[in-house]
Every structure is written in structure tokens, then in C-alpha cells.
N, C-alpha and C positions, 0 to 999 in steps of 0.2 A: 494272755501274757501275765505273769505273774509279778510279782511287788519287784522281787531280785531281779528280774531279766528288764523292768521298767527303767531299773535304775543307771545313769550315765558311768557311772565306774563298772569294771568286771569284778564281781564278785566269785573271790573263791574258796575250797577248801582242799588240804595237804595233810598226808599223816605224818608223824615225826617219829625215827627220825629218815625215812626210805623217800620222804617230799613228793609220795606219788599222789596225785592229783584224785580225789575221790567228787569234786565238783567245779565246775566253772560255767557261770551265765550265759545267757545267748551275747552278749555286751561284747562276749568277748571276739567272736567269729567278726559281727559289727564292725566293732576299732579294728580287730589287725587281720582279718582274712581267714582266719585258721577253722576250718570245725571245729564242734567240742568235740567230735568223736577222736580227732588227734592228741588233743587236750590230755584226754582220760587214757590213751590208751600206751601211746608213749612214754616209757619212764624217765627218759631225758627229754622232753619238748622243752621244756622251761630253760634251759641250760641251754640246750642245742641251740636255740635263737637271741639268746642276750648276747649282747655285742659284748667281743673277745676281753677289748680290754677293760669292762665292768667286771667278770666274773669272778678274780680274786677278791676284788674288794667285796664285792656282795655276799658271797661263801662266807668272809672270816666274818663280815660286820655281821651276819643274821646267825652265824653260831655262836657268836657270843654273845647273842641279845638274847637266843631262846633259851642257852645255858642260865643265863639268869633270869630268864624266866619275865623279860621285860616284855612290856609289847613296844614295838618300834616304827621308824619307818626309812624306807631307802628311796634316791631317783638313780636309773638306770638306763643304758639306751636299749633298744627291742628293734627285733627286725620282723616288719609286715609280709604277709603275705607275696606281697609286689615288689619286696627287695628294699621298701624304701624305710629307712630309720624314724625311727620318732622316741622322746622321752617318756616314759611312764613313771608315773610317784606310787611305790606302792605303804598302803597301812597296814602292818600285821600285827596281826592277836596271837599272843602264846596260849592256847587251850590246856591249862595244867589240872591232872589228875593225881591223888596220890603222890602231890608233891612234886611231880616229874611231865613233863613238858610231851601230849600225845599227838597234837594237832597245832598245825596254823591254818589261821582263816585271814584274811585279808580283803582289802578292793581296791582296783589299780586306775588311776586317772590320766589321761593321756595331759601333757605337761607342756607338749613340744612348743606351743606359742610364747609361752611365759617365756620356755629355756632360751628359745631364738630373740624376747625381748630384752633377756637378762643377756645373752651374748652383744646384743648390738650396744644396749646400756656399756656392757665393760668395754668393746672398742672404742665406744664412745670418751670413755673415762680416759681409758689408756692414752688417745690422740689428742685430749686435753692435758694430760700431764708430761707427754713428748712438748706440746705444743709451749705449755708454762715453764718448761727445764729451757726450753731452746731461744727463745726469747730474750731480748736484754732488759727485757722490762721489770721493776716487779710488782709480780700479780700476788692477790692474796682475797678470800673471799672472809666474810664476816656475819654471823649472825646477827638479830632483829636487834639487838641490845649495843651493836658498834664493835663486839670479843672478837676478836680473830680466832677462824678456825681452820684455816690452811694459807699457807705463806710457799711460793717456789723458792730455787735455789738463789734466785737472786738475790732476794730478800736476806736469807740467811750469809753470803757471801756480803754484802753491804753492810749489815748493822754488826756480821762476827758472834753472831751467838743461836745457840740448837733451837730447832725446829719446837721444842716444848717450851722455851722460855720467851718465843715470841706468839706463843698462842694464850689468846686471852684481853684484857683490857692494857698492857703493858706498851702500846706502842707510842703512847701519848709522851712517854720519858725521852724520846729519841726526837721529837720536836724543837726549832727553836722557840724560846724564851718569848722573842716577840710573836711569833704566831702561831703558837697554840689559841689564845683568845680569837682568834678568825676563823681556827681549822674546828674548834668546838662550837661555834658558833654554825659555821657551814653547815656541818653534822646534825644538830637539833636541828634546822630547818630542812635539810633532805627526810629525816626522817618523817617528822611532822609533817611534808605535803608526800612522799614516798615518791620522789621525785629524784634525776640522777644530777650531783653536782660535779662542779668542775674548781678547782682553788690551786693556786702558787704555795707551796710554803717550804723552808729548810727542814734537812734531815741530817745528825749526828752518824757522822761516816764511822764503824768502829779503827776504821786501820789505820789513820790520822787524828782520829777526832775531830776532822772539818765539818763545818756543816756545808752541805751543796743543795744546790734549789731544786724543787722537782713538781712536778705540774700532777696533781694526784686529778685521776677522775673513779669515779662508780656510780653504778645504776643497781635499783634494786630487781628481786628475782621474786616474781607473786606465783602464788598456787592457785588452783582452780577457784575458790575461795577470791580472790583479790588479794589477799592478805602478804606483808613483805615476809618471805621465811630466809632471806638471805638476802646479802648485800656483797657485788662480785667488783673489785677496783682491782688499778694498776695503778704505779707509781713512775712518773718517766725522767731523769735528771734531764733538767734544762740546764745543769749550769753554764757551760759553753756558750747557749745561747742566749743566755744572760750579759756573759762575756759581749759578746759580738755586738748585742744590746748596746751596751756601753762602751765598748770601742765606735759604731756607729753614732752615738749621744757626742763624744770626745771629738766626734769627726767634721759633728753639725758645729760642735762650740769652738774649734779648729777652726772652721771656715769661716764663722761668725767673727772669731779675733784676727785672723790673717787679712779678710775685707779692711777690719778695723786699722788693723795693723798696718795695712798700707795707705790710706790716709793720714793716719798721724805722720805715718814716718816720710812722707813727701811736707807736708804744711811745717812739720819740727825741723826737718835737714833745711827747709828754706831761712826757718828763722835760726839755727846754727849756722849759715851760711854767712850771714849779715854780721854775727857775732864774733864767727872766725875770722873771716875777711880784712873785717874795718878791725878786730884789733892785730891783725897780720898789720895792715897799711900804716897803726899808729905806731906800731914798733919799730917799724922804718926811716918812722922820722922821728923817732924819739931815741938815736941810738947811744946819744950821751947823756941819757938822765937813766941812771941806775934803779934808782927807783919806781919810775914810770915801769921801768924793762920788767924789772920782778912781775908789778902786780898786772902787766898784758901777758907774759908767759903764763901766771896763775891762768887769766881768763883764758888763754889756750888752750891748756891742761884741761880745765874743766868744759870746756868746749869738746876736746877732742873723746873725752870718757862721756860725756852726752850723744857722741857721734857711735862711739862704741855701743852706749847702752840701745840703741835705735837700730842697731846691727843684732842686737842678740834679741830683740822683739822680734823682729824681722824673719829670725832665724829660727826661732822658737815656734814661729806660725807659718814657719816651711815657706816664706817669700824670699829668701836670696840661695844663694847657693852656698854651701859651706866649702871654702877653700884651705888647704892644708899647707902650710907654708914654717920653715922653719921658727921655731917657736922657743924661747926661755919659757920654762914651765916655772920657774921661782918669780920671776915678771907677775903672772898671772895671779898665784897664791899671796903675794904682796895686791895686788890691786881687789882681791877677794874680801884678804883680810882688813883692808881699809873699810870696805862696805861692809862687814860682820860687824867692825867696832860701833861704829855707828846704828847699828838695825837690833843685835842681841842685847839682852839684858847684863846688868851690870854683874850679875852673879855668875855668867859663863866666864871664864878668863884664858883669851885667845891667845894661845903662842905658834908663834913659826921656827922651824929650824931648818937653815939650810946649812949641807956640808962641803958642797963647791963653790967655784964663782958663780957657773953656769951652768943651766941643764937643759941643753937643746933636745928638743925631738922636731917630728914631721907630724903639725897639728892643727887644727882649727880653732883659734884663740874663743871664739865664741860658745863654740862646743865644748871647750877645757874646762871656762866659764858657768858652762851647766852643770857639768858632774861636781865642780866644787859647792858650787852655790844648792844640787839636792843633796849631798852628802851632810854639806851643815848644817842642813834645815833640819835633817832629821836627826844629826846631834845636837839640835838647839832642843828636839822637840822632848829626846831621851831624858834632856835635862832641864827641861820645863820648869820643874817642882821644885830643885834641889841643889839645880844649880851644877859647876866641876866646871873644868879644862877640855878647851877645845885644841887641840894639837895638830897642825898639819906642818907635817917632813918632807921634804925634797933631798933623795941623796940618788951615788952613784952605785949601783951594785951590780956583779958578773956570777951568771950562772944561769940554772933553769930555774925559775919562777914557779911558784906552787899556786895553783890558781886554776880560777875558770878562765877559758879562752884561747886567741892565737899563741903559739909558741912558734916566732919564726928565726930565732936559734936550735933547733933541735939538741943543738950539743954545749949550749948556755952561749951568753953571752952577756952585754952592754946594755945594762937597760937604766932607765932613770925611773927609781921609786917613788913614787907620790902615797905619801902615810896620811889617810885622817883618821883620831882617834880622837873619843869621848868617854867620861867616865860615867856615863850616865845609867841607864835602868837594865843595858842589854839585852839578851835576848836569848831563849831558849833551842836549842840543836835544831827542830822541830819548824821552829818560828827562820832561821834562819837558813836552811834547806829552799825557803819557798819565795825568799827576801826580792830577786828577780824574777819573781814570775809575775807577770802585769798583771793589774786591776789586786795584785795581791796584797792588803792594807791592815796594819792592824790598831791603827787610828780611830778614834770614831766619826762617825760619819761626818761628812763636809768638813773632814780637817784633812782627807788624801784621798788621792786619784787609785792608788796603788799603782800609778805610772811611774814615780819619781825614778826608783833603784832599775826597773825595767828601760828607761832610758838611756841612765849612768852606763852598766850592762851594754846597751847595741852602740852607743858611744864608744867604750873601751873598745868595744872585738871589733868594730869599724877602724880603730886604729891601728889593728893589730898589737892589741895590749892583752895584759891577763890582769884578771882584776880577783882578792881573792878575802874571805871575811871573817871574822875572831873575835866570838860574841861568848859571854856567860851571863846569865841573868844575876844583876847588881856588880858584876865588874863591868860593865862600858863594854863598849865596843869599837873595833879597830878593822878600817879599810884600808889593804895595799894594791895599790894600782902598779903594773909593770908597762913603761913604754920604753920600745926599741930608742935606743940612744941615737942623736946625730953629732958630730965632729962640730964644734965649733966652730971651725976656721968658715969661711965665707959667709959667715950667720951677721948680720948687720941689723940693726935697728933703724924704723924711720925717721929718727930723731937727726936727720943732718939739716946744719944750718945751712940758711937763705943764701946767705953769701960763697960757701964752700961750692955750688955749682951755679954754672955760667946762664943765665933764665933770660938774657937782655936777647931781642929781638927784632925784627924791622916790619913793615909793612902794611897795609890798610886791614884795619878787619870789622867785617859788620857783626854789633853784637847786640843781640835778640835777646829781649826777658822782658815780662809782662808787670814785673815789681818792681816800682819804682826804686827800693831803697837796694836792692841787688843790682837793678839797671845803673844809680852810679857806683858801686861798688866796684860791679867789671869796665866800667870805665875807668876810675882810677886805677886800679889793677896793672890793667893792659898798657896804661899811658906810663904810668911808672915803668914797668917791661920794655920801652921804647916805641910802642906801637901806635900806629894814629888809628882813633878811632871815631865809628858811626855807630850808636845807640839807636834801637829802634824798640818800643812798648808795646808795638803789636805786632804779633807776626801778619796780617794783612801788609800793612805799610812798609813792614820789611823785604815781603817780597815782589810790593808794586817797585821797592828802590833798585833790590835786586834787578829786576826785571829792566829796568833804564837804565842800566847799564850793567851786564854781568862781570864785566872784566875789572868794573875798577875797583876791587876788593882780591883781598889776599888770600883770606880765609873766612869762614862764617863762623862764628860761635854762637849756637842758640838754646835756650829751654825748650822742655817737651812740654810740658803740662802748661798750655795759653787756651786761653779764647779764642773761638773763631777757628783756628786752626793750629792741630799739636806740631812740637817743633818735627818730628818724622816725617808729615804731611807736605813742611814745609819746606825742609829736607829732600824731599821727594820733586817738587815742584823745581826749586831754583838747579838742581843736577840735570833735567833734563834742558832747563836751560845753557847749562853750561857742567857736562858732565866730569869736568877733573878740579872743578872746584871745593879746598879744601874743607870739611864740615866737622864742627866738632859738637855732639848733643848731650847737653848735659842734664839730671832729671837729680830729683829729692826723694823719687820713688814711680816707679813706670810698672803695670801689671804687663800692658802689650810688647814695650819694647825690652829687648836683649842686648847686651855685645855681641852676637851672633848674628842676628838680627840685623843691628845699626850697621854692620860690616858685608853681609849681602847685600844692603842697599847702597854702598858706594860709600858709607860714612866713616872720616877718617877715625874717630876717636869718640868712645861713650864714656861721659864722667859722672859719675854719681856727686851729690851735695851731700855732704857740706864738704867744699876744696881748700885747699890749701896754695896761696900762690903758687908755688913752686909745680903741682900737680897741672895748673893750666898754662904757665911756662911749657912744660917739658911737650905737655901735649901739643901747644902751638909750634913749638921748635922741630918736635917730630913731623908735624903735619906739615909744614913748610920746609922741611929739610936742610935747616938752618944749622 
């Protein structure tokens, strides 16, 4: 065997320009089946077996390589002897004589493993770059040094800028402020152990300019070597669940102030109880000393806004129910603005204007309560620095409302405007677009929930209001609330005196309470009322009396929250003793019991504390059918 036929390529030679074959190795029968005797003797074999669709391209590319006289080389597919395809690489020599091109010589290497490696490599590729287009993630891989050197579609849709200007070290600009220092940090020790990390940090949205949270991870990608030659991450917005984060946080601190919340508000209704009562009982007998009268109506007054403020905690921490009842909305705004005078700095200057007598709607006083009291915090906040006018309007207007929310005039109507404005810092289109969207704040930290305006918000549309807002940055800011109007007429306030209804009564009643200074309170109470009564401190003893005799009592009035046994229990006990005896329970704050509740078990009447004669009047007179 000779040196050529040794060699793994087929070695050939061709005259130019007729391409008839004057040699070819035994290599060549070897790779693809063919004699040489067909080789040499065919003037088309070369032709005849190259796969169809290579032949133009190989004809043009190799005449105009040997025209200039270059040597070159082409890949091409071939068909074997057995039908079956394979790639060959061939190298050719232009053999020039006399300046002019007489011969090629060449040797052709079978290729097909590479070709099918380089085919699987690019489906491979291809089904990575489906896979990174399709994805909501974004992915993006980096060299040894931390440069970007390919980003998907997402990445470029997110940050708004080409594919060339996020390649490179430039991603570090799109960081926030506070955590770049953590995500550079991250980064020098991934690289330093070649270890993959995992870090929290914001990213500068281009289409807002928000920045939103996103949980970045990458690992590195080593060669044979060990060595890192690339570093392959995704990027994933968490912020929603950031969100949900801190709606679950608000939820625990929620339940932590509602627990709270209803201990105080049972121990404070009890000692508003004492404070309402006994100065109810001194005004009764004080009805010709004028001045006595003032300063026990004041303790009323302040009594019954203590009563109020233990309703809107209460309400706040999702322990009562919010009842909608018609309402003066200028009432409200007057008892707002008493407490803004007192709380704001002297530099804000509070004015009211109202345009009618009265502006009834269908509302929840305690609820009205909150959207005034977050609106002014956060025109208190606008004007922190600088100080301006805080204005809140109360008027009548008819038509369609320009606003977010229920519109339940379609074709205008009656509604009562509630106006707050501030001349404070305002607020940019931008800024103001996003004002109700929860947790959205642009406070600094531990000065806002970004709950406030997201509250105001499901307050209003809960009422079926529209609520609508007119901000520029350094002209202030101005909120118009729209609520549907109500008629006047049967709208009454609880302000009726003692005497104007008939409260005098007859008959025994056993009265249950485990505090002594409330224990004579309802006794004098009820004696005044015309009623004889039985005290009893503990409900034990109250329903061993019960019990020896059920008939001789009228009615029972008792507390819930005792020793020993709560007044429902006890409630429970003396009805099946005597099942149509009248029961009235009264509590400063109850998690288990209801009016719903007290009324399945047979209970005539549930009073919450802190009472007002007149309130456990009526209820005894009801319950005795007096």
C-alpha cells in the first residue's frame, strides 16, 4: 500500500477545465463503495452523485475559486454506494501553469459526525431560544467578568432599550439605590467560590419608571478545564408577592390590634358606662341648676365622642359591623375638624364650608370618619414643611360625576359633594394614576402602609359613590367625593331629650353585673324608671335566686363578660328554667356573642355599653310590652 491509499482522506486528481478524473486512492472505494475503475472512467461520476441540491452552489463556488486561481475548500453531501448520504469536506489545489489554471488536486474527508454534531448543537440552540422567547422570565447569560452577553425578549420589553445597549456591564444602572451594595456584593462572592447565588433586589421598569422586586438566581457553566467560561441567570418579578407578603404582615397586625382592640373596648365601654350613667342620673336631679346642667351635658358630650371614638377602633379592626344609616355628612366634617384643630400644626389653617342646611346620605358614620381622617393626614403630610389650607366642602350638586366609581344615576342626578383640598406639594399625573392602588406609597418608610387612599377608595364604591382627584406638583391637591343624596325628611338625630319620651315603667327586675360601681348604677337607673329591683354581683348567686323562685321577677337584665359564668350561660340556664322569661344582655365588647346570636337563644334584647337611660328604658318597655 502506498503512502496516498494509507492516508484517511481520498486523494485526488482532475484536469481543468473537462474535471475528468486522471486519479483517485483506494480511500476512495473504502468511504463510499464505488471502484476506482468508475471513478476514472465516468466523465460525470462526480456530478452524478452529489446531492442535487449542493450542485449549483459547488459548480459556481469552485469556478470562481479556480478562475482566480485560489485554492479552496467546500462541504457537500455525497451519496454512497448503499444509497446512504454522508458529508464530505473537500480541499482543493489550483495547479497553475502559464498563468492559467490545468489541474485540481484535492483530498476529501468524510465530515458527517461533526455535521450531525453541529445539527444537534443548532436544534439544540434553536429550542433554547424558543424556550427563552417563551418564557415570562428574563433570562440572560454573562461572561466570566459579570458583561452581558445575550438578554431574551423579556429583558429588552422590561428595561425598553435594544438588545446592543443592554449588552455589556451596563445593567448595574437599572438597580435600585439601596441594593446595588448587596447585589455587588452577592456577585464578588459567586464569583470568588464559582458557586450559584440566589438574592432579592429592585429593577427600574422603563414604561413607568417603577422599580418592582425580583428574585434574581445564576449558576455558573465550567469547561472541561473546571474553569467558569460563563455565567447563565433569570430574573423573576416577585413583586405581587411581595405584595401578598405584606397584605399577610397587615393581616397578622390586624389580628394582633382587633385581639387588642376588643379588650380595651369591653374595660373602656365599662368605665364610659359609669361616667355616662351616674352623670345621666345627676342631671336628673340637678334640673334647676343651670349650670350644674351645662357642665353634665359637656361630660355627656365627651362621653358619648369616647363612645364614638371605641366604635371606629373597633371598626377599624374589623370587630363590629358597619351599619349604614342615614347620616348628615356636614355633622361628621364638623366633628373631624374639631379633632384636626387640636392634632395639626399651627401652620395648616383648617377651613369648612358648607352650602346647605343639611346633607343627608345612606352611610356608616364611622366609615365617613375614616376617609376624612386618611385624606387629612395625607394633606397634613403634603404640607409638613410649608405649611397652606386645609379645606373641606360639603355642597349639593346634580348631574354625572366625573370620577372613579359607582355611577347609580346613569343619567345625573342628586348627589352630596364632599371637597378636600390642600395647597400642599401635589403630585405628578404618574404619581397620581397609582394613588389607590394598595401597598402603593410614596412616603418614606414607616411613615405609610400605602393602605390609606386604597381604603378611602373601597369605602367610597362600597357606598356607591365616585370619588375623583386633581393634583399638579406644587399646586396642592384636591379630592371630590360624590354620594347619592338622601331626602331629609324622616332623617332624625339621637339627640331627643329624657323627658320628650314616656321610659317610666313597672315591675321586679333582677339585675346582674359583677362591678360594683355599674351594680349601683343600674340600680338607681331602674328605681328611678319606677322599677323595684334585685342586684345580684355574681352570676352564681344570681341564678341560685333565680332558681328559688322563677316567677318572681319581670325581666332579667344582666352582663356578659363575669366570673364564673358569662351572662349567655346564664341566660341559657334561668330560660330553661322558665322559658318566656324576659332577658336583656348587655356587654362593653363580646367576640362570641351576636344579636343574632342572643336572639336564637330566646334573648329579648342585646345592648352594647356604654347606655344611655333612655336606651335601657325602651328596651325594658319593649321586653315587657309596656
Amino acid at each position: 500500500m502506498t503512502l496516498v491509499d494509507s492516508l484517511e482522506g481520498i486523494v485526488w486528481e482532475c484536469e481543468f477545465p473537462s474535471y475528468r478524473l486522471t486519479f483517485v486512492s483506494q480511500q476512495a472505494e473504502r468511504l463510499l463503495g464505488y471502484p476506482i475503475k468508475e471513478w476514472l472512467e465516468s466523465p460525470n461520476f462526480f456530478w452524478g452523485h452529489l446531492h442535487e441540491a449542493d450542485k449549483s452552489r459547488v459548480m459556481e463556488y469552485c469556478r470562481e475559486a479556480i478562475l482566480k486561481k485560489k485554492n479552496h475548500q467546500i462541504e457537500y453531501r455525497f451519496f454512497r454506494k448503499n444509497g446512504e448520504m454522508i458529508w464530505l469536506r473537500d480541499l482543493v489545489t489550483v495547479v497553475v501553469e502559464h498563468d492559467q489554471p490545468v489541474k485540481l488536486r484535492g483530498v476529501i474527508f468524510d465530515i458527517t459526525q461533526s455535521k450531525q454534531a453541529e445539527t444537534v448543537l443548532q436544534e439544540s440552540e434553536e429550542r433554547f431560544r424558543h424556550l427563552n422567547e417563551a418564557i415570562p422570565q428574563q433570562v440572560w447569560t454573562a461572561r466570566p467578568d459579570g458583561s452581558l452577553d445575550y438578554v431574551n425578549p423579556r429583558v429588552l420589553e422590561y428595561f425598553g432599550y435594544p438588545f446592543e445597549e443592554m449588552i455589556g456591564q451596563g445593567w448595574q444602572r437599572f438597580l435600585h439605590p439601596d441594593d446595588l451594595p448587596g447585589c455587588l456584593d452577592c456577585w464578588a462572592r459567586a464569583r470568588e467560590t464559582n458557586q450559584p447565588y440566589e438574592i432579592e433586589f429592585r429593577l427600574l421598569r422603563g414604561s413607568d419608571h417603577s422599580f418592582r422586586w425580583h428574585l434574581g438566581r445564576a449558576l455558573p457553566v465550567f469547561n472541561s478545564e473546571g474553569q467558569v467560561v460563563k455565567w447563565f441567570g433569570s430574573n423573576t418579578d416577585i413583586t405581587q408577592l411581595k405584595q401578598l407578603e405584606n397584605q399577610v404582615r397587615q393581616s397578622q397586625k390586624m389580628e394582633a390590634i382587633g385581639t387588642l382592640a376588643g379588650g380595651i373596648a369591653h374595660d373602656f365601654n365599662n368605665i364610659l358606662m359609669a361616667i355616662l350613667g351616674y352623670a345621666e342620673l345627676a342631671k336628673l336631679s340637678t334640673r334647676d341648676n343651670k349650670g350644674a346642667q351645662r357642665n353634665l351635658e359637656e361630660v355627656m358630650v365627651a362621653g358619648q365622642r369616647a363612645k364614638e371614638l371605641v366604635q371606629q377602633i373597633l371598626a377599624f379592626s374589623r370587630q363590629t359591623e358597619q351599619i349604614r344609616q342615614p347620616l348628615d355628612l356636614q355633622l361628621v366634617v364638623k366633628e373631624v375638624c374639631k379633632f384636626l384643630r387640636a392634632t395639626l400644626p399651627a401652620t395648616i389653617d383648617i377651613r369648612q364650608n358648607f352650602a346647605e342646611a343639611t346633607s343627608i346620605i345612606l352611610g356608616d358614620p364611622i366609615q365617613m370618619h375614616q376617609v376624612l381622617m386618611n385624606l387629612c393626614a395625607n394633606a397634613e403630610h403634603a404640607m409638613r414643611v410649608r405649611g397652606g389650607i386645609l379645606e373641606l366642602k360639603v355642597e349639593h350638586v346634580t348631574g354625572e360625576p366625573d370620577g372613579i366609581g359607582i355611577h347609580p344615576y346613569p343619567k345625573g342626578g342628586a348627589y352630596i359633594r364632599l371637597t378636600v383640598r390642600d395647597t400642599g406639594s401635589g403630585m405628578t399625573p404618574e404619581v397620581a394614576q397609582r394613588i389607590f392602588d394598595p401597598f402603593y406609597t410614596t412616603k418614606e418608610v414607616g411613615e405609610g402602609t400605602g393602605m390609606g387612599l386604597a381604603v378611602v377608595h373601597g369605602i367610597v364604591i362600597s357606598h356607591g359613590g365616585v370619588i375623583k382627584v386633581e393634583s399638579e406638583p406644587g399646586q396642592g391637591t384636591t379630592f371630590n367625593i360624590y354620594f347619592p343624596e338622601m331626602e331629609a325628611r324622616g332623617h332624625q338625630g339621637d339627640d331627643i331629650p329624657l323627658q320628650q319620651e314616656i321610659f317610666i315603667g313597672r315591675g321586679h327586675i333582677l339585675f346582674v353585673e359583677d362591678e360594683e360601681p355599674l351594680a349601683r348604677l343600674g340600680e338607681e337607673t331602674l328605681r328611678s324608671l319606677g322599677y323595684e329591683v334585685m342586684v345580684c354581683t355574681s352570676s352564681i348567686e344570681a341564678l341560685e335566686t333565680f332558681r328559688a323562685d322563677p316567677f318572681r321577677f319581670d325581666a332579667v337584665v344582666t352582663d356578659q363578660t363575669m366570673p364564673n359564668m358569662t351572662g349567655e350561660a346564664l341566660a341559657g340556664e334561668m330560660l330553661q328554667l322558665r322559658s318566656d322569661v324576659p332577658i336583656i344582655l348587655c356587654t362593653g365588647f363580646s367576640h362570641s356573642m351576636t344579636p343574632e346570636k342572643a336572639k336564637a337563644m330566646g334573648i329579648r334584647a342585646f345592648l352594647l355599653k356604654p347606655l344611655l337611660i333612655k336606651d335601657l328604658a325602651r328596651a325594658l318597655r319593649e321586653a315587657l310590652h309596656l
